[in-house]
C-alpha positions in Angstrom: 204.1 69.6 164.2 207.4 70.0 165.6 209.1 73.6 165.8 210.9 72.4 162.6 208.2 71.1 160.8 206.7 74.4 161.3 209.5 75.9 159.7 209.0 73.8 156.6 206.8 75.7 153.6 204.7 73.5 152.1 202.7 74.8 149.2 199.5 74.4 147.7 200.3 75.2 144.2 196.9 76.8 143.0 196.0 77.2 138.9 192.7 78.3 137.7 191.8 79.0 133.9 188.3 79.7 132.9 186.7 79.7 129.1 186.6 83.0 128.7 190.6 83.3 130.0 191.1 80.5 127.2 189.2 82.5 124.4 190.7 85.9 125.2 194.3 85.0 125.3 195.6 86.4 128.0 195.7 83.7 130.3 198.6 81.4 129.9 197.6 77.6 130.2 196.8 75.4 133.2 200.0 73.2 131.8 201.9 76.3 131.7 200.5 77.7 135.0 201.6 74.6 136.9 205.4 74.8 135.5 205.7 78.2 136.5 204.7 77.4 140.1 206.5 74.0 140.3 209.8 75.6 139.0 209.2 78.5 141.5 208.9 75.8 144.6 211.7 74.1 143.5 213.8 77.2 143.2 212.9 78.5 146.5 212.9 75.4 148.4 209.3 74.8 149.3 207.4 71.1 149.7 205.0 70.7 147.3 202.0 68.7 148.5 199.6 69.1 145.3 199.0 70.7 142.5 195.0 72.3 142.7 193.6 73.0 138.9 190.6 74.5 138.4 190.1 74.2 134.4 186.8 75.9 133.4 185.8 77.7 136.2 185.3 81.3 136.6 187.2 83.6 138.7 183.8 85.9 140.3 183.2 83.1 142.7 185.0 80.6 144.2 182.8 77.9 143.9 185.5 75.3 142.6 186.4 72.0 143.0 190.0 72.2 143.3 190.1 75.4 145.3 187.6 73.8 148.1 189.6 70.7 148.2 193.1 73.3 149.0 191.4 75.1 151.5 189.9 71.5 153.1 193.5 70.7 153.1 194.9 74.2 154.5 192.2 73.7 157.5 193.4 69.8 158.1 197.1 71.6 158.4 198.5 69.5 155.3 199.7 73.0 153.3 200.7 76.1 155.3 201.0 78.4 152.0 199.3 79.0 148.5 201.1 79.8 145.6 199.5 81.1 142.4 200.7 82.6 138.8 198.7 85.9 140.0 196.3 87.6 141.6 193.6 87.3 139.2 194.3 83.4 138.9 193.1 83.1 142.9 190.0 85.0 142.3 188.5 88.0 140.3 185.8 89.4 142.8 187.7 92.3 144.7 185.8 91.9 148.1 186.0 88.6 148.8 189.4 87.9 147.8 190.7 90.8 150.0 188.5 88.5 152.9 190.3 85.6 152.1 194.1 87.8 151.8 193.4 89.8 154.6 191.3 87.6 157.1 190.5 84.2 156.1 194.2 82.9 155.0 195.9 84.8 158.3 193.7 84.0 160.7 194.0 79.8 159.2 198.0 80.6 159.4 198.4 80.6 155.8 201.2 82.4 153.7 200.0 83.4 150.2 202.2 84.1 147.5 201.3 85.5 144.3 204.5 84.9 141.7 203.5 87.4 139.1 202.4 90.3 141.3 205.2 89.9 143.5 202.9 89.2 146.3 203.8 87.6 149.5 202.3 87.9 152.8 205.5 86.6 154.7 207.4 89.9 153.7 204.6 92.2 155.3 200.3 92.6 156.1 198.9 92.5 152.7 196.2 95.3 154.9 199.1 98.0 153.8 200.1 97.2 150.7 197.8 99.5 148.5 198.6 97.6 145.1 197.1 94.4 146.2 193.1 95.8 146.1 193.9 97.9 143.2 194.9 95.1 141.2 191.8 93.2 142.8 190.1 95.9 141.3 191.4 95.5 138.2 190.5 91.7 138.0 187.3 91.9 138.5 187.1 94.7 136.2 188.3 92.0 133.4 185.4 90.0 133.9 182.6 92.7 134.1 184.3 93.8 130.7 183.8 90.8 129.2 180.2 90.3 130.7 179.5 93.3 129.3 180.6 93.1 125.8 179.2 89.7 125.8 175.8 91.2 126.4 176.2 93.8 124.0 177.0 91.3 121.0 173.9 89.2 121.7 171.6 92.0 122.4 173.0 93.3 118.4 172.7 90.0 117.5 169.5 89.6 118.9 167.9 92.7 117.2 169.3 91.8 113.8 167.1 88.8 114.0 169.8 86.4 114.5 168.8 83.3 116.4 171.2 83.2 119.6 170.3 80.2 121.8 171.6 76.9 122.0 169.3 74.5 120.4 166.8 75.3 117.6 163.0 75.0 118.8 161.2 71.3 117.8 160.4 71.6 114.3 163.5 74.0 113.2 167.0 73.3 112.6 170.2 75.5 112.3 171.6 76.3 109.0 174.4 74.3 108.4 175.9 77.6 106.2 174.8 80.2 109.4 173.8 79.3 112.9 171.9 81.7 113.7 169.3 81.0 111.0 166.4 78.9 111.7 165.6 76.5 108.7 162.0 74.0 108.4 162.6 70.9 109.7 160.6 68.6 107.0 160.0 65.9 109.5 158.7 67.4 112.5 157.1 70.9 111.1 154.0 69.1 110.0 153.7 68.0 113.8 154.0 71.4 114.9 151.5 72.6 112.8 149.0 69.7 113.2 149.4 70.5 117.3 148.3 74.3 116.8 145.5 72.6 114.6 144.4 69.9 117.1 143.7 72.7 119.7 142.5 75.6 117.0 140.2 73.5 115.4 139.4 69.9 117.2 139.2 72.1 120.6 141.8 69.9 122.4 143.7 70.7 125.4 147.1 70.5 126.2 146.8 67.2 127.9 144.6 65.7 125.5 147.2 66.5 122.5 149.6 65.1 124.5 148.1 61.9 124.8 147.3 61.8 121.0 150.7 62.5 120.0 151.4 59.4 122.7 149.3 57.3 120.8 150.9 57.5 118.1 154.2 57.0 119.3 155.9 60.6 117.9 159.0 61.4 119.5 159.4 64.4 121.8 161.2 67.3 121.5 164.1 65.4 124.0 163.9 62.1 122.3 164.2 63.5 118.5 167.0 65.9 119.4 168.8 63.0 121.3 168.2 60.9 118.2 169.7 63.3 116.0 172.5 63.7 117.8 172.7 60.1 117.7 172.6 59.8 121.7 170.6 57.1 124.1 167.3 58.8 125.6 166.6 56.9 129.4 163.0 58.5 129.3 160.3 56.9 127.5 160.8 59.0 123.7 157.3 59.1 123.5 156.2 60.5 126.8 154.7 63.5 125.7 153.4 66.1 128.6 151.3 68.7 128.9 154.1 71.3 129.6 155.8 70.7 126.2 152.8 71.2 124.5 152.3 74.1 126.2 155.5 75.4 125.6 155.6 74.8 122.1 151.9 76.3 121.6 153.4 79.4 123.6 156.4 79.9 121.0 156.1 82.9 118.9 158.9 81.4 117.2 156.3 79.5 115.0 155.2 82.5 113.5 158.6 83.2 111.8 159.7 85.8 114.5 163.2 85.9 116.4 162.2 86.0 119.9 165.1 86.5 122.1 165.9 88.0 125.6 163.6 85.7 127.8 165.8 85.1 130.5 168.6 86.9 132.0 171.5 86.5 134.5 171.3 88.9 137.5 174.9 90.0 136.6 178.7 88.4 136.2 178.8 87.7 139.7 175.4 86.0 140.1 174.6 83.7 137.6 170.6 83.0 138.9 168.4 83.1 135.7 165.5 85.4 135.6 162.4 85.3 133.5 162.1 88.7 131.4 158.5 90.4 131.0 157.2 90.3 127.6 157.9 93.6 126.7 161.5 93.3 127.6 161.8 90.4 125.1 163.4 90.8 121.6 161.3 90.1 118.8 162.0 90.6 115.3 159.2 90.0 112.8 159.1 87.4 109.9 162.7 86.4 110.9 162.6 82.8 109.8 160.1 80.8 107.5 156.5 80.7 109.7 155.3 77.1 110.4 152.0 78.6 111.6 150.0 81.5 109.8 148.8 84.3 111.5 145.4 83.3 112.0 145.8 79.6 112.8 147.9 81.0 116.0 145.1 83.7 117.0 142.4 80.6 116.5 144.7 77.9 118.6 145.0 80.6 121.3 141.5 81.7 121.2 140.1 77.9 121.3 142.1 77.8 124.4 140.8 80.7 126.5 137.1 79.6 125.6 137.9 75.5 125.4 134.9 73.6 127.0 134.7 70.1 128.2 132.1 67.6 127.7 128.7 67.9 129.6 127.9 65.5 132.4 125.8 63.6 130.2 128.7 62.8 127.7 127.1 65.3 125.1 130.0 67.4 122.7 129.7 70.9 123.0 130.8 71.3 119.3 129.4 75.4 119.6 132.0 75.9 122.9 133.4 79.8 122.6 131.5 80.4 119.3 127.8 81.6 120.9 127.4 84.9 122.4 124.3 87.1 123.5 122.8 89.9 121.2 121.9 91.9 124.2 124.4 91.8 127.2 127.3 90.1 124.8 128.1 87.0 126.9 128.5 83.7 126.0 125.7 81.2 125.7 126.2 78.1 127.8 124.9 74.8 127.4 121.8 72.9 129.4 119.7 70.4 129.2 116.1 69.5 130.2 115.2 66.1 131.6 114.5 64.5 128.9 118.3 65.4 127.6 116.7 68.3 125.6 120.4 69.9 124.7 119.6 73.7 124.4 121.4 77.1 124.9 120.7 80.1 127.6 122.5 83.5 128.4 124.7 82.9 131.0 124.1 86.0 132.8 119.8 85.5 132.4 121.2 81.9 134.1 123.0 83.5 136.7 121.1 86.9 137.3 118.1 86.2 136.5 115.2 87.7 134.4 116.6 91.9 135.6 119.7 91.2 134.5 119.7 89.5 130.6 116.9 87.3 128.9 116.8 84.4 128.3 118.2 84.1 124.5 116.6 80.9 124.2 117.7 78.1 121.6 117.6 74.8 121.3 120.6 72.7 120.4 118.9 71.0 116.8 117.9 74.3 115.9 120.8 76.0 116.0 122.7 73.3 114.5 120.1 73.2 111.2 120.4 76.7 110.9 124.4 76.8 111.1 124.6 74.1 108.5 122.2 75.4 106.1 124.3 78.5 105.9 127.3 77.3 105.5 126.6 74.8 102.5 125.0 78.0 101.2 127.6 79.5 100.9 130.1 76.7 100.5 128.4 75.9 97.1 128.2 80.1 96.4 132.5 79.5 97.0 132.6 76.6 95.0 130.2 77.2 92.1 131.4 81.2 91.1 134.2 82.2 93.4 134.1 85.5 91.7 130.6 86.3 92.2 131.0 85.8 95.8 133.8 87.9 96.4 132.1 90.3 94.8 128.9 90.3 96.3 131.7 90.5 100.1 133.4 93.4 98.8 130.1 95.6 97.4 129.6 96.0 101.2 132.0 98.4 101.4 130.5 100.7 98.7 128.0 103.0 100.2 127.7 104.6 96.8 129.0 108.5 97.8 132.1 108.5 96.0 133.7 106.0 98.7 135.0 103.5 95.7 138.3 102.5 95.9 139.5 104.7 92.9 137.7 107.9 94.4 140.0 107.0 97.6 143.3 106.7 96.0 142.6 110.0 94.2 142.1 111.8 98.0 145.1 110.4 98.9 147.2 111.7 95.9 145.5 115.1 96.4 146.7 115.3 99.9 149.7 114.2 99.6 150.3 116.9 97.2 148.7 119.4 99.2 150.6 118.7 102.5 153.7 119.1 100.4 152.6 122.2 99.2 151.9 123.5 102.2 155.5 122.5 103.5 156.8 124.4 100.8 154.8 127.2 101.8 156.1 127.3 104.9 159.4 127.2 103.9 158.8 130.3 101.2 157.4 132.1 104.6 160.0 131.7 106.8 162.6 133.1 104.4 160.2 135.8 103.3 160.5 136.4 107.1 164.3 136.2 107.1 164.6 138.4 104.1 161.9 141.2 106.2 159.7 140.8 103.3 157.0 139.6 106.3 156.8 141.5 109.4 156.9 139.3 112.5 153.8 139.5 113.3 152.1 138.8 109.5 154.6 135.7 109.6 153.1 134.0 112.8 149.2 134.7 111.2 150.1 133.0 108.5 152.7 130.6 109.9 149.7 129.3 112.2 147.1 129.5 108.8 149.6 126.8 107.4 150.2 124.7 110.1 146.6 124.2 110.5 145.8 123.7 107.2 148.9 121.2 107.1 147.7 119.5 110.1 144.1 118.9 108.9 145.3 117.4 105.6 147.4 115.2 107.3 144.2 114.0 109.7 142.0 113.5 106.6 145.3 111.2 104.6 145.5 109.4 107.5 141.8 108.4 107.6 142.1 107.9 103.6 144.8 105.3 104.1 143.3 104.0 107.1 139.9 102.8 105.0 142.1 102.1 102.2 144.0 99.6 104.3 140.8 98.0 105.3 139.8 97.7 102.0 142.8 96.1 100.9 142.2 93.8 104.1 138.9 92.9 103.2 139.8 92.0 99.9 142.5 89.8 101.2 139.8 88.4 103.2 137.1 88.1 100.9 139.5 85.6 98.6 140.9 83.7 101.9 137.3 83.2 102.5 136.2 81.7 99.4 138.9 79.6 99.0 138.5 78.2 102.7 134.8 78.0 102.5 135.1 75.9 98.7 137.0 73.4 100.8 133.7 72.3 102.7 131.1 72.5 100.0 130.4 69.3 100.3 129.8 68.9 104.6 126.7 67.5 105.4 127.2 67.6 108.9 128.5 69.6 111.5 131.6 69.1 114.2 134.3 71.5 115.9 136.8 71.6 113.0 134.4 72.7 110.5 132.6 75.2 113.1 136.2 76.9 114.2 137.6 77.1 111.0 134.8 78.9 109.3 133.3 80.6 112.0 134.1 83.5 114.4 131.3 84.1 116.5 127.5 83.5 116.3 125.2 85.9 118.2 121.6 84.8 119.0 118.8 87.6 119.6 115.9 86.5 121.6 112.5 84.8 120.6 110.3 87.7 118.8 106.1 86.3 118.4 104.4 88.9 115.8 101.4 88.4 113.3 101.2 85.0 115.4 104.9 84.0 113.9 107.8 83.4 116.0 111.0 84.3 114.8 114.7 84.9 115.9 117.4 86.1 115.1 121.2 84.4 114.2 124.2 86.3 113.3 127.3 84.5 112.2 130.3 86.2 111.4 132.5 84.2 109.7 135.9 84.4 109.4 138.0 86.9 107.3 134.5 88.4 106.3 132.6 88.7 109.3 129.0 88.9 108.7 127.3 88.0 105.2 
């Protein structure tokens, strides 16, 4: 440049608004913004070579488009000055827009003036002027502010049970009336369901679901949201993976509960996402309607964890996480002899050895013959008096010592009432004490007297409710039961579903030979009643 070029000030004319400048108000427009500083050029006499307009962009970095391409130009010698409405519109972090004021822009040659603040560099080292990082300060106090009051609103929100993120989950929608209620989705709940029922109950995998739901050409989660939203999906819609079905199976969502608080920001001024442990998480229970009970979630996650594959000779496992060991309480795997003999072993007799376990030894028909004939027992039992069954569950729990249900109730009522008298009591005592009716010394004897006495009945009401509540469980259980077990009345044969809806565990003694008779023994527990 030429001495009179240099002279010249040509100005980079820099405006920044971000969304939440927009939604608070105070930040006039980028339209407004670029007025302002063209009229301020004009007025003074300076060249303007661009306008640079960052709309949208947040003021704790300066990772922006416009604001790279002035400072590309400020280094290629095509501005030698910035102009902005204020401080705060350059940048909202306090440290690095005192480097840029203070040692980036003067060591580059670069005049910075900041209209609003009366800032200008050329009148003075910004290094002395004590106003300029106090108002940096204050900036970047704006945006922490906000951060933070954001956070607080979706952490209230979040604990009310409102649902806060940005799409629903794949078989929800948001109420039209209130978004941040989930509502069913009629079309794609059933799916949801019938995944958590593939893997519960036909022992599938995640890959082997999503296959099936391949197969049958069922939209994924992408695909039907892109559908509904009436956009053009580039991915095959039908491609289902093992991730989303693993996602989806991982969703306590499903259960009706408002899970929120996953995943974090580090803070205002780092944006990285970070996973939160469980136990930082959010949940509120029975938030929404449940697309999955209870049990069928505990069975689809308990499938998984003991899910077997086929054996090498192509045989189906139907029994896979069901058999355990009467003795030593591991599982029973499966083995074959060479004639493909299917039969079942302790795992640890098969990896220890005759010290460590026996063998439990039983063969695959057996167990199979047995299993059946006990279920279509009690199948018909379900189906022919439902009543007489549920009865016949439920007389377990009366040992016939004044342990009835009634009997129960009436210890609770009694202790109830006596742990209220007692309080009273104590009360009485302490103003006796107050009024010196009661020496100090006879109040703490009987103080003590009554606080034990108070303390015991409230040990003996909390076991009362405690085998109350499992009465009141088992009778829940005992009619969930019948009414599951009427449904297969009529099997005649045996395969996974059947087995893992019915059945919770079966535990195999080993071989007993008396009086020249060989016998052993098999416990199944089914489920909701355990053994019967």
């Amino acid at each position: 440049m030429t001495l009179t070029e240099q002279r010249r000030t040509i100005a980079a004319c820099y405006c920044r608004l971000s969304d939440d400048d927009a939604a608070d108000g105070t930040s006039i427009s980028i339209a407004t913004q670029t007025k302002l500083l063209g009229d301020y050029c004009r007025e003074h006499g300076y060249e303007i070579h661009d306008f640079y307009q960052d709309d949208g962009y947040t003021g704790t970095n300066f990772e922006r488009p416009a604001f790279k391409r002035m400072m590309a130009d400020a280094d290629a010698g095509a501005v030698n000055t910035i102009v902005v409405k204020d401080l705060s519109r350059f940048g909202r972090e306090h440290l690095q827009v005192g480097q840029y004021l203070q040692v980036i822009l003067p060591e580059k040659g670069i005049r910075f003036i900041a209209v609003g603040d009366d800032v200008d560099s050329a009148k003075g080292s910004l290094d002395y002027d004590l106003m300029v990082p106090i108002k940096n300060i204050f900036n970047e106090y704006y945006p922490a502010d906000c951060s933070r009051k954001t956070r607080q609103a979706l952490k209230t929100k979040a604990e009310n049970g409102e649902f806060i993120a940005a799409r629903a989950p794949y078989g929800y929608r948001k109420s039209k009336e209130d978004k941040h209620i989930l509502e069913i989705d009629e079309r794609t709940a059933p799916i949801v369901k019938e995944i958590f029922e593939m893997a519960a109950y036909q022992g599938y995998g995640y890959d082997k679901i999503a296959r099936i739901l391949k197969a049958r050409k069922i939209l994924t989660p992408s695909a039907y949201l892109a559908e509904t939203e009436g956009r053009a999906t580039e991915k095959d819609p039908y491609d289902w993976n093992l991730t989303s079905v693993y996602t989806m199976l991982a969703n306590r969502t499903y259960l009706g509960h408002c899970v929120n608080g996953k995943r974090a920001v580090l803070s205002f001024k780092n944006k990285k996402v970070v996973r939160k442990t469980e136990d930082q998480w959010i949940v509120v229970e029975n938030a929404f309607p449940a697309i999955v009970t209870e049990q069928l979630w505990n069975d689809a996650h308990e499938r998984l964890k003991t899910r077997k594959h086929e054996s090498r000779t192509g045989f189906v496992n139907i029994f896979a996480g069901l058999l355990k060991c009467e003795a030593c309480g591991y599982s029973l795997v499966l083995s074959n002899t060479k004639d493909h003999t299917n039969y079942y072993v302790c795992n640890t007799y098969k990896k220890k050895g005759p010290d460590a376990c026996t063998s439990h030894y039983i063969r695959y028909d057996e167990l199979y013959s047995t299993v059946l004939a006990d279920i279509q027992k009690v199948s018909a039992a379900a189906r022919e008096d439902r009543e007489t069954l549920i009865a016949k569950i439920l007389a377990r729990l009366d040992d016939g010592d004044d342990s009835g249900r009634k009997q129960l109730e009436r210890e609770r009522d009694e202790l109830t009432g006596k742990i209220a008298d007692l309080d009273r009591m104590y009360k009485q005592l302490y103003a006796d004490r107050f009024k010196g009716v009661l020496s100090e010394r006879k109040f703490t004897e009987l103080a003590v007297d009554c606080e034990a006495a108070q303390t015991k009945a409230e040990e003996c009401l909390a076991e009362v409710q405690r085998v109350l509540e499992e009465q009141r469980e088992a009778e829940d259980g005992a009619e969930k039961f019948a009414d599951l077990a009427a449904e297969y009345a009529d099997v005649t044969e045996l395969n996974r579903e059947v087995l893992n809806r019915l059945i919770a565990s079966i535990t195999v003694g080993d071989r007993v030979r008396e009086n020249g008779k060989t016998t052993q023994k098999i416990t199944i527990r089914y489920k909701f009643i355990g053994t019967f």
